[in-house]
N, C-alpha and C positions, 0 to 999 in steps of 0.2 A: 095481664101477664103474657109477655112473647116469650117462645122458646125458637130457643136459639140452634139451626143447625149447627152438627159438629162436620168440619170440611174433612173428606176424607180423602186419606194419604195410599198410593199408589206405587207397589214396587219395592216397599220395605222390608217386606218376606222375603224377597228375590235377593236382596242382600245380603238378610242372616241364613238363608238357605247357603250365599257363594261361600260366606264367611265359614259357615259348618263345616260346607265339602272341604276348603280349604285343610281347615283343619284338622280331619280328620284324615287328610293324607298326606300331612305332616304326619301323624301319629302314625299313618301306617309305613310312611318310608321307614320311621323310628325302630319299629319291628322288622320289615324287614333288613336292614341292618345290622340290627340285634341278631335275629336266628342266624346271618350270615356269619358272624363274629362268631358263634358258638359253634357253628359247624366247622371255623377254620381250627378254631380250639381244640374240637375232638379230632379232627384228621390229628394235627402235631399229634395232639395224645395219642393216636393210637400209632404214631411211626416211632416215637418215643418210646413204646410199650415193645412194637417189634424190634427195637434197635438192644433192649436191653435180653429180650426174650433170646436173641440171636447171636449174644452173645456167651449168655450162660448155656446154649447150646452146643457151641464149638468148646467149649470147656468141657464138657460133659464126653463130646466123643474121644477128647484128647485125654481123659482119665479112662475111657474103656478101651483106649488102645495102648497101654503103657510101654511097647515092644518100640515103638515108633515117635513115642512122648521123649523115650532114653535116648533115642538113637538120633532128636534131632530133628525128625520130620514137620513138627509143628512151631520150630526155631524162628525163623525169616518169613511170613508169609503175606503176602498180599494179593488181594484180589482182583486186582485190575491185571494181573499176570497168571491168575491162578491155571496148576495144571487140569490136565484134559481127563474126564475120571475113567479108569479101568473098568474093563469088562473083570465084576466079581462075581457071574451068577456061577461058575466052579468054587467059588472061595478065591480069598484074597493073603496075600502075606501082609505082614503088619504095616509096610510100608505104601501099599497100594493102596490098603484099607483109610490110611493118614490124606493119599488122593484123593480116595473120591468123599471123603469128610470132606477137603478144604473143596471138592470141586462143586462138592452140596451146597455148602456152607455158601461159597460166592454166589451159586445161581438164586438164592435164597434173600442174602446182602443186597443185589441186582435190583430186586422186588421195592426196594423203597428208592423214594426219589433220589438220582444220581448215588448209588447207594455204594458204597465200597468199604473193604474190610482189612484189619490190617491184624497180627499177629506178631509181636517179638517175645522170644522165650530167651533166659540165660539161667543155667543152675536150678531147673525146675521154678523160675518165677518166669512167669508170664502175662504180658500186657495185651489183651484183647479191643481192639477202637473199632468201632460201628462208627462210621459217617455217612452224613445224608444232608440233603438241603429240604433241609425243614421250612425254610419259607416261601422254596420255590420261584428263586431267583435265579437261577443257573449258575450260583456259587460253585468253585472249582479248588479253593483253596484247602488243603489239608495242615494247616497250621494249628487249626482247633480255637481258633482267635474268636469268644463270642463277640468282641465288639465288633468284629470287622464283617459287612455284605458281604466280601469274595469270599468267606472261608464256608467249610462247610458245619452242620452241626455236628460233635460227635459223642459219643458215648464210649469211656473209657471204662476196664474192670480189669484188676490188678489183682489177680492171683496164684497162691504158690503151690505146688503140686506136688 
């Protein structure tokens, strides 16, 4: 009885080792892409969160200032114009106080990407718009168009006083 060598093979490892690496940095581009997706996710969520937070704010000071809510002051207002806020550490009359709200308000609007805020009131109803560019295009558009890149994103809240 002869026994028979078995011819041995050389470099096979080396293969399923490249083929391994390979793929396992497939799998890890895969994650990192993932957490990347997730983190763009929470940014929008939380500009989305201050867009709305920031609106129920400016409503809020325009009900503690009712002298100035009658008179008008929180009528027309946009941010990208917004006035310049008064010195109130004497106190303020209701109208300055309506100032430096909206001069708050905008520096605060400011805070989110390309962030701008708008106010129209008639007969105690008022329409509060948060805009932002939420995807970080350099959108410039205030049309409030979701399908459209140029517009920006906004957040409207419609109430009456």
């Amino acid at each position: 009885m002869s026994i028979k060598r078995q011819k041995q093979e050389y470099g096979f490892t080396l293969i399923e080792a490249l083929i391994t690496l390979l793929v396992f940095s497939v799998g890890l581009l895969g994650i990192a892409a993932l957490q990347l997706s997730a983190m763009r996710g929470a940014a929008n969520a939380y500009d989305n969160t201050r867009a709305v937070a920031l609106s129920y704010d400016i409503i809020d000071r325009m009900r503690a200032n009712p002298d100035a809510l009658l008179s008008g002051e929180y009528d027309d207002v946009d941010t990208t114009a917004a006035p310049t806020a008064p010195d109130c550490t004497a106190g303020c009359a209701a109208n300055e106080l309506a100032k430096l709200n909206i001069s708050e308000w905008a520096a605060a609007v400011a805070q989110l990407p390309s962030g701008q805020g708008q106010i129209k009131g008639d007969n105690g109803s008022f329409v509060v718009t948060v805009l932002w560019d939420d995807a970080h295009t350099g959108a410039t558009g205030t049309d409030c168009n979701p399908t459209s890149s140029s517009s920006l994103t906004c957040f409207r809240l419609e109430v009456d006083i």
